[in-house]
C-alpha positions as CSV (number, residue, x, y, z in Angstrom):
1,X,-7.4,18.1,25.2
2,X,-8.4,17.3,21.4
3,X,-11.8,18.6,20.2
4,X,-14.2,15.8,20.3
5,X,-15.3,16.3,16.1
6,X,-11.8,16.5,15.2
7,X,-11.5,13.4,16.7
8,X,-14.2,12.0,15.2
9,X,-13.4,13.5,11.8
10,X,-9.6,12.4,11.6
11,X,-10.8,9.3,12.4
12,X,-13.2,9.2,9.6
13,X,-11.0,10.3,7.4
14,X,-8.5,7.6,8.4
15,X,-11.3,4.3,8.2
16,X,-11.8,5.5,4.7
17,X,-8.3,6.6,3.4
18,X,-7.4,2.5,4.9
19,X,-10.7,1.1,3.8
20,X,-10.0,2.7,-0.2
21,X,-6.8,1.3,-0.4
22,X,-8.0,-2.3,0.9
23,X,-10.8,-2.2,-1.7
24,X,-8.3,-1.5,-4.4
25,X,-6.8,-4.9,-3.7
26,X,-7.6,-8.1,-5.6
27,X,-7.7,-10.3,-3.0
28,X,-6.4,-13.4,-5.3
29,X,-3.0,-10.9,-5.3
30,X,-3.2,-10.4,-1.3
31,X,-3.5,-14.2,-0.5
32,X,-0.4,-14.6,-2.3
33,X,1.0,-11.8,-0.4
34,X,-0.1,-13.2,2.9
35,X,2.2,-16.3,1.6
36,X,5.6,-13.9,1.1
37,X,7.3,-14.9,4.0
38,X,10.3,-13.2,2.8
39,X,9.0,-9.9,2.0
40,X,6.7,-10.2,5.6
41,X,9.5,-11.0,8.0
42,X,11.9,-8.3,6.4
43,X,9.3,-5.9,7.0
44,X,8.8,-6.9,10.3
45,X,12.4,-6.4,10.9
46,X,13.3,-3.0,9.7
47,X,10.1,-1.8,11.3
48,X,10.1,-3.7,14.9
49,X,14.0,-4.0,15.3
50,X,16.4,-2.1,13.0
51,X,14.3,1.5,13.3
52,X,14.3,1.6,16.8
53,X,17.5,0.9,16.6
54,X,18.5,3.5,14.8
55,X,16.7,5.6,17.1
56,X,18.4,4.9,20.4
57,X,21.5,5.4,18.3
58,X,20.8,8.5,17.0
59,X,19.4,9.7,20.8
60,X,22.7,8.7,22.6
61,X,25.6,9.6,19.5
62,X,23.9,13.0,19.3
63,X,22.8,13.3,22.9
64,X,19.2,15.1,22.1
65,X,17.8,16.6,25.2
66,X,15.6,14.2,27.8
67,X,11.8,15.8,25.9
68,X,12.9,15.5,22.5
69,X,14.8,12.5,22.6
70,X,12.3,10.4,24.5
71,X,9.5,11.6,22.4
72,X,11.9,10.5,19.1
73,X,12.0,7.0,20.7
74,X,8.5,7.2,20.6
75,X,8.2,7.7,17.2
76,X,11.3,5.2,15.3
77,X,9.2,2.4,18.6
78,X,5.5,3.3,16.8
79,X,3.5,1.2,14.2
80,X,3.8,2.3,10.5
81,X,1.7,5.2,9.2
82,X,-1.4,4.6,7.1
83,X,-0.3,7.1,4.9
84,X,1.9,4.0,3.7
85,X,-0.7,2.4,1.9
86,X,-1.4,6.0,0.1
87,X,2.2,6.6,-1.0
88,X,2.2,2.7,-2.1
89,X,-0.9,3.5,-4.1
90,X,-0.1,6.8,-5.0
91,X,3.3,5.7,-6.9
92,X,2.2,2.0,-7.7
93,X,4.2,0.3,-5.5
94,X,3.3,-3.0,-4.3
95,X,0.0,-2.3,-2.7
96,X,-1.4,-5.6,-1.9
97,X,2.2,-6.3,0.6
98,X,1.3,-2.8,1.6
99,X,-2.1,-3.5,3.2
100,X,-0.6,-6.6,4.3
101,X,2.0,-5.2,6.3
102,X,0.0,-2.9,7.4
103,X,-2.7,-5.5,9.1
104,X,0.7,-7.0,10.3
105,X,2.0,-4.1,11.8
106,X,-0.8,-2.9,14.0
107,X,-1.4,-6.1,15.4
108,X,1.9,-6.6,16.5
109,X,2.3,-3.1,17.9
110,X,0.2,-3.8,20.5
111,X,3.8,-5.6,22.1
112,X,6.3,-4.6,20.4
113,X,5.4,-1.0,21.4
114,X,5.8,-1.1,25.1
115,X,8.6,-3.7,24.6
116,X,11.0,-1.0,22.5
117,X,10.0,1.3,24.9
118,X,10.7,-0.1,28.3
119,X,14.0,-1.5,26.4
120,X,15.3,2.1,24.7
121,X,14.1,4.8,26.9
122,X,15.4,2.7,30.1
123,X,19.0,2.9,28.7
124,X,18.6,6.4,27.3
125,X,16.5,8.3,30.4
126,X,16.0,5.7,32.9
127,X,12.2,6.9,32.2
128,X,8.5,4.9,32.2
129,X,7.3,6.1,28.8
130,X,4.5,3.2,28.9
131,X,3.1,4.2,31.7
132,X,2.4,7.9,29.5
133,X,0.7,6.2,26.7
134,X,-2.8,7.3,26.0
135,X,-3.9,3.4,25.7
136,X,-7.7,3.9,25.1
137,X,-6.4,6.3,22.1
138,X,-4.0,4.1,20.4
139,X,-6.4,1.0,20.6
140,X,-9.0,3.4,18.8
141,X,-6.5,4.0,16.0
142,X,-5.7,0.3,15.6
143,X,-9.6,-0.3,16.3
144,X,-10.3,2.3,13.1
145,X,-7.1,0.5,10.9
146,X,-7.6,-3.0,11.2
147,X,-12.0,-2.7,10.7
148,X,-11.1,-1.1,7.4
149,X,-8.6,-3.3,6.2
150,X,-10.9,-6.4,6.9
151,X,-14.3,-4.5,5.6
152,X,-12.1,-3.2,2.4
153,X,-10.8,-6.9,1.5
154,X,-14.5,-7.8,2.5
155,X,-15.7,-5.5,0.0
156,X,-13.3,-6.3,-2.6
157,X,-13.9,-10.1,-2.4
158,X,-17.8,-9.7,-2.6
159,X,-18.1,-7.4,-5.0
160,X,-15.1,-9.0,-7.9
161,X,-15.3,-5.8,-9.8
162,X,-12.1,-4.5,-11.4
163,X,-14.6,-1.4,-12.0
164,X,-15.0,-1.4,-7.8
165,X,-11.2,-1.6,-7.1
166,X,-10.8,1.5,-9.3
167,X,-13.3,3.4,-7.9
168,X,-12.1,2.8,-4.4
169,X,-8.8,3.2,-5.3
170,X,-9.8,7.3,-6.2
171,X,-11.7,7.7,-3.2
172,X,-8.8,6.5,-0.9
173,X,-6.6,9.0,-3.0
174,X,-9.1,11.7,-2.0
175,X,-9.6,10.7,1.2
176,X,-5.5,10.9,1.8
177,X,-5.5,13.8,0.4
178,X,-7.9,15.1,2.5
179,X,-6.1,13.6,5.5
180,X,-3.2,15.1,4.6
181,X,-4.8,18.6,4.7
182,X,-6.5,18.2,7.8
183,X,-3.7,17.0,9.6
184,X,-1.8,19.9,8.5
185,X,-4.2,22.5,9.6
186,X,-4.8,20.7,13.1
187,X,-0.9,21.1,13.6
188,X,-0.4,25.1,12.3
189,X,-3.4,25.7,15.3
190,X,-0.1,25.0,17.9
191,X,1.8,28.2,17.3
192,X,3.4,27.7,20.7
193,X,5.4,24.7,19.2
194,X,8.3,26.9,17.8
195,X,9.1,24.3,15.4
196,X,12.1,26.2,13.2
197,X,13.5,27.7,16.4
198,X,16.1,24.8,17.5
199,X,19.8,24.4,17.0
200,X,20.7,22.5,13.8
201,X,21.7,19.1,15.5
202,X,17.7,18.8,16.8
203,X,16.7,18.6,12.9
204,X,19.7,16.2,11.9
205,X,18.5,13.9,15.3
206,X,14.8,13.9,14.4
207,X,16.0,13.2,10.6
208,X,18.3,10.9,10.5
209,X,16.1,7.6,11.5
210,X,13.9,8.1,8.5
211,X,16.7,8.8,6.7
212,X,19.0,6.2,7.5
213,X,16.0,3.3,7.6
214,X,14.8,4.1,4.4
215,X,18.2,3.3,3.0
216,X,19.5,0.7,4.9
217,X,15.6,-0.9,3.8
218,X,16.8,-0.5,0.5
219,X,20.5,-2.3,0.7
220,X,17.9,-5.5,2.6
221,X,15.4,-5.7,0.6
222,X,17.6,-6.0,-2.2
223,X,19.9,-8.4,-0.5
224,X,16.9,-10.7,-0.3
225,X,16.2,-10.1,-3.5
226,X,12.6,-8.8,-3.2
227,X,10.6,-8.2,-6.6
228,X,11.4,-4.6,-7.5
229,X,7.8,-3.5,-6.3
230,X,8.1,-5.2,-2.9
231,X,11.5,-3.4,-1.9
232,X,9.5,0.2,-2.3
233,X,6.6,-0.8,-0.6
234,X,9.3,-2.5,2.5
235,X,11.5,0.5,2.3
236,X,8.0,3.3,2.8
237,X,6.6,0.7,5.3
238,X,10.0,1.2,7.2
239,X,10.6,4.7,7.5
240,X,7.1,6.3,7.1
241,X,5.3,6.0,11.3
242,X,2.6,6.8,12.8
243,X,3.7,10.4,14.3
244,X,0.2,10.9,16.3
245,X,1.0,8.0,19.1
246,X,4.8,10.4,20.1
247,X,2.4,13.8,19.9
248,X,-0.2,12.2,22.0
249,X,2.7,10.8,24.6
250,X,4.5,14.5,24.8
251,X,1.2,16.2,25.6
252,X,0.9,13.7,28.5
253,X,4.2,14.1,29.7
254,X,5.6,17.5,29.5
255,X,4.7,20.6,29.6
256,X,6.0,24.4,28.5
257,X,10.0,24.6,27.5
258,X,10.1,20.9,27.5
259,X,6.4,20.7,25.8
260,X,7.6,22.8,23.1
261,X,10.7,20.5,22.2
262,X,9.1,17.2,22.2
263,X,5.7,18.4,20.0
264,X,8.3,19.7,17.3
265,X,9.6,16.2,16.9
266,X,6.9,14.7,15.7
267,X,5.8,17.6,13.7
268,X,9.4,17.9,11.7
269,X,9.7,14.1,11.4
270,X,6.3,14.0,9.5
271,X,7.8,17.2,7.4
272,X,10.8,14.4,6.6
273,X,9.1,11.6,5.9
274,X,6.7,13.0,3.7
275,X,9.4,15.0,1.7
276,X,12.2,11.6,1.6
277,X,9.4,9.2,0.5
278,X,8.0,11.7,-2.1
279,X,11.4,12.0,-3.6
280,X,12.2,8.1,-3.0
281,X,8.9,6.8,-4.6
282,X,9.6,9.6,-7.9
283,X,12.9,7.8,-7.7
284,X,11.8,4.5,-7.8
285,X,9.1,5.1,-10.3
286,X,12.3,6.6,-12.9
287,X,14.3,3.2,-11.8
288,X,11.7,1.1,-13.0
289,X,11.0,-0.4,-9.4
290,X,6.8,0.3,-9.3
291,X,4.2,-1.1,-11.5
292,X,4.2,2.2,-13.2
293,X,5.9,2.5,-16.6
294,X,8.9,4.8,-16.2
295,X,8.3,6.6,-19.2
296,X,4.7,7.2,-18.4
297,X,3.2,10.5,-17.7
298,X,3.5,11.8,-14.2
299,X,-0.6,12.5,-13.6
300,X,-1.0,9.2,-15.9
301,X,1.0,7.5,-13.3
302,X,-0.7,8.8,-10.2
303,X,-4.1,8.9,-11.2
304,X,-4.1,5.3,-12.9
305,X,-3.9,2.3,-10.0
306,X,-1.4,-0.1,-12.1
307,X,-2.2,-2.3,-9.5
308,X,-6.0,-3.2,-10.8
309,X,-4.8,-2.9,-14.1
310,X,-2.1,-5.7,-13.4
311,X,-4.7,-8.2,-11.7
312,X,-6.9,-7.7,-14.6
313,X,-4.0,-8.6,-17.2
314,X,-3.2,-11.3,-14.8
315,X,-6.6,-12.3,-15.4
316,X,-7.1,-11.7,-18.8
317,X,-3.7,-13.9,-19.1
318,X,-5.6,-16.9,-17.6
319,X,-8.6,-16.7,-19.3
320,X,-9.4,-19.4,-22.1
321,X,-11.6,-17.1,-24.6
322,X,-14.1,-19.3,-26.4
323,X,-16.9,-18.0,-28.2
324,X,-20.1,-19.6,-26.4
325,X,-22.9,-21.5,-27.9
326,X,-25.6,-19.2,-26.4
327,X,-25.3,-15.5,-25.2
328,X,-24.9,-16.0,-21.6
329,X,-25.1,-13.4,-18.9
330,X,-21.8,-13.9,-17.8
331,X,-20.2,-12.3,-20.7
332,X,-19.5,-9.2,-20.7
333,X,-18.2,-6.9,-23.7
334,X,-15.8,-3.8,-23.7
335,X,-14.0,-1.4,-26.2
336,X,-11.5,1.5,-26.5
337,X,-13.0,4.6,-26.5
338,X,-11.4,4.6,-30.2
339,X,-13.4,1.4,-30.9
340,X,-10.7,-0.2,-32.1
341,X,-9.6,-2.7,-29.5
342,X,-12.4,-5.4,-27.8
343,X,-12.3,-7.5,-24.9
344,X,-14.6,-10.1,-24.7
345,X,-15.1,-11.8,-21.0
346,X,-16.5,-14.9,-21.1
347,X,-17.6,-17.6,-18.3
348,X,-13.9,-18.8,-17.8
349,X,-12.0,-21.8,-16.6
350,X,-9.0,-20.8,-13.9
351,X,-6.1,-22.1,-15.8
352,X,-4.2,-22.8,-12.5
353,X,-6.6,-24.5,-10.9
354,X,-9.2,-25.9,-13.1
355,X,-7.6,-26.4,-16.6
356,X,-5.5,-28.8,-15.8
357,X,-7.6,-30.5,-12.6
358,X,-8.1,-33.2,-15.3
359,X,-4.6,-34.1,-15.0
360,X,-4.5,-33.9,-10.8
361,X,-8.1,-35.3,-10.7
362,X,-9.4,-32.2,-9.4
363,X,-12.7,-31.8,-10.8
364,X,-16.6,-31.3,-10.4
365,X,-18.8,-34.0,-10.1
366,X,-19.9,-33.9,-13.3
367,X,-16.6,-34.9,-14.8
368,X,-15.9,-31.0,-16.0
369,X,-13.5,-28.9,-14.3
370,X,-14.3,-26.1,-11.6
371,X,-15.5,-23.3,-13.7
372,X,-15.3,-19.4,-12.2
373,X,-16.6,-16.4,-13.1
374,X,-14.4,-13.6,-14.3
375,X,-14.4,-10.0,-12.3
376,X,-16.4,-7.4,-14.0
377,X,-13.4,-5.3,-16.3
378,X,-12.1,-1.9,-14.6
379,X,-12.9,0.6,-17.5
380,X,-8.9,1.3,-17.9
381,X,-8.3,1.2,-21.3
382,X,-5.7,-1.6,-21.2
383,X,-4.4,-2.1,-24.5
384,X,-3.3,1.5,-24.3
385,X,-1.1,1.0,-20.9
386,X,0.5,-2.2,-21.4
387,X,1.7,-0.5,-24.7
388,X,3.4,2.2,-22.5
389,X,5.4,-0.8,-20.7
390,X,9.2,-0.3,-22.2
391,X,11.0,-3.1,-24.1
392,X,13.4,-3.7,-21.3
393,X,10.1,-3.8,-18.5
394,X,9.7,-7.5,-17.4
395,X,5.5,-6.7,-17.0
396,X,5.8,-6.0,-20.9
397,X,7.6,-9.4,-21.5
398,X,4.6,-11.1,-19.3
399,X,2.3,-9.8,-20.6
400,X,3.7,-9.4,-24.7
401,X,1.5,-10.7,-27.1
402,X,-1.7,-11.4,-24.4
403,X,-3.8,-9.0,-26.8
404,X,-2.3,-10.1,-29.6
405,X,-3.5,-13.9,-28.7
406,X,-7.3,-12.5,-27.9
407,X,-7.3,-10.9,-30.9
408,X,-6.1,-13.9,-32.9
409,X,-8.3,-15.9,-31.2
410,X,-11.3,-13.7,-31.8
411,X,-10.4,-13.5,-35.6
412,X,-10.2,-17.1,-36.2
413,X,-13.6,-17.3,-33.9
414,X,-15.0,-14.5,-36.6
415,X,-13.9,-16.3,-39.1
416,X,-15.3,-20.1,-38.5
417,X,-18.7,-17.9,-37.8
418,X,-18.6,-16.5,-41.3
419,X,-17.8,-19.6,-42.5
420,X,-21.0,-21.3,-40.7
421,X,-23.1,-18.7,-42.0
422,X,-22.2,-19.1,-45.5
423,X,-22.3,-22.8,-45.4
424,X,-26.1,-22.4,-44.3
């Protein structure tokens, strides 16, 4: 039986490794995530249908032995991992589908849990894995993922600080990181597990789902033509599960020989997924397929969250600078560390909404359109990374000439000043 503060402390570790990666999400980006049907139901597929799938295939072409085969079942049948989000994050994947999918995903597990289950293990064992599950557990774990998803949007919406998506952005890093480690040691305290002591055919069983899903993710997402950063957060959502439901259902179920076999499955299947999406996300970043520039420095590229630093071009793309008749609190003023380059956020109009409400007849009472405050800037030093973006990069070509215009635009603003002052 689990120590009650490691417990506690894996589950703390968890809330805020889930919670960090929420808060890095503009939540303008995740409602229009919430709307990608395509991206959603694909997701849904390769995790609920096609992986265990591949599991009960792999189980009966390989015939794996009752303990480690059910317990493998277990695993390909389980909810994603929330070390998802991290990877996503990590390697700038889409992170805003990631959370979604996440949210997604543990709801629906709840069925379609004990539904592969009864379905796989009754054709491959004729056994009642349900009836082993450690309920109270799992509901604590989707308890833990889904409160930190909502209080992390939450968080995000409230607080409409670039600066605040960045900051929890590092401390979800950290806390993966930390996860990471601590799930590690708690696993090397099981020396009785025997883990590199099994024929080769147990590690090409326990391998080969993960394997196989992540490409197979790959060939759909692409066949539904997905944005680039979508199919690498689908294909890590896929493949990447949550290994602590099959360790918790092989402690209930079996014990010595048999014990030792099922634990190792688990245990090896995290080994592979963490090694495959590792590679596969260094992979995709070198194709061109995250948010990340290719050419970009390696610790540039994981300790920079392109994904703030795109919602805040997005923004900056949207904004109609104007120089205001009085200083108003709602502007807000920031520079290169060089002091060369200056962004100037003013009280702005939402072009897609409010700039052209005259023409729908959407606006305020007053005759004006809906005006909205910008989100306070991140700190990233933006002119710098969207220079990074290669000519061939379709972010450069949205985003090509955005500073360019702001700085037009606040030259010909300098200029009419200068021109008012010497007039007077």
């Amino acid at each position: 039986m689990a120590i009650p503060w490691v417990d506690i402390l894996g589950s703390m570790l968890l809330f805020f490794l889930v919670f960090g990666m929420s808060a890095t999400v503009d939540t303008r980006s995740m409602a229009k995530q919430v709307k990608n049907k395509v991206a959603i139901l694909t997701g849904i597929t390769l995790q609920f249908l096609i992986l265990p799938a591949l599991g009960f295939i792999v189980v009966k072409t390989l015939r794996m032995g009752h303990a480690s085969g059910v317990t493998l079942l277990v695993v390909t049948s389980s909810p994603g991992g929330s070390y998802s989000n991290w990877w996503c994050s990590l390697f700038n994947a889409d992170l805003a589908l990631s959370v979604t999918m996440t949210a997604i995903s543990t709801l629906l597990s709840v069925i379609m849990l004990p539904l592969n289950l009864l379905l796989y293990t009754r054709f491959s064992y004729d056994d009642n894995v349900v009836a082993s599950l450690d309920w109270v557990s799992l509901f604590i774990a989707l308890g833990v993922v889904i409160s930190a998803i909502a209080l992390g949007l939450f968080a995000s919406a409230k607080v409409r600080s670039h600066r605040f998506n960045k900051i929890a952005n590092a401390c979800g890093n950290f806390a993966g990181l930390a996860l990471v480690l601590f799930s590690a040691t708690m696993s090397n305290t099981g020396g009785d597990s025997k883990l590199w002591e099994h024929p080769w055919t147990y590690y090409a069983s326990v391998a080969a789902p993960c394997i196989l899903g992540l490409i197979i993710a790959n060939l759909l997402t692409s066949f539904v033509q997905l944005a680039k950063p979508e199919r690498v957060t689908v294909s890590i959502e896929c493949c990447y599960q949550n290994v602590g439901i099959a360790t918790s259902v092989a402690l209930t179920m079996f014990e010595d020989n048999d014990l030792s076999e099922a634990m190792g499955v688990p245990l090896f299947y995290g080994l592979v997924e963490a090694f495959a999406v590792g590679v596969y996300c260094i992979g995709a970043w070198k194709c061109g397929w995250t948010k990340a520039p290719r050419h970009a420095n390696l610790f540039t590229v994981i300790g920079t969250s392109y994904e703030v630093v795109e919602a805040e071009m997005v923004e900056l793309e949207e904004i109609e600078v104007s120089l205001p008749n009085e200083s108003s609190a709602s502007s807000e003023e920031t520079t290169s560390t060089g002091g060369g380059t200056i962004f100037h956020y003013f009280t702005t109009c939402n072009l897609d909404n409010a700039c052209g409400a005259d023409l729908a007849g959407d606006v305020s009472g007053n005759g004006k359109p809906v005006r909205t405050e910008p989100w306070a800037p991140s700190g990233y030093e933006l002119d710098e990374l969207q220079s990074e973006w290669t000519e061939e990069d379709e972010r450069k070509g949205r985003f090509a000439g955005l500073f360019q215009r702001i700085r037009s635009r606040g030259k010909k603003t300098q200029t009419s000043t200068t021109g008012g002052d010497a007039e007077m």
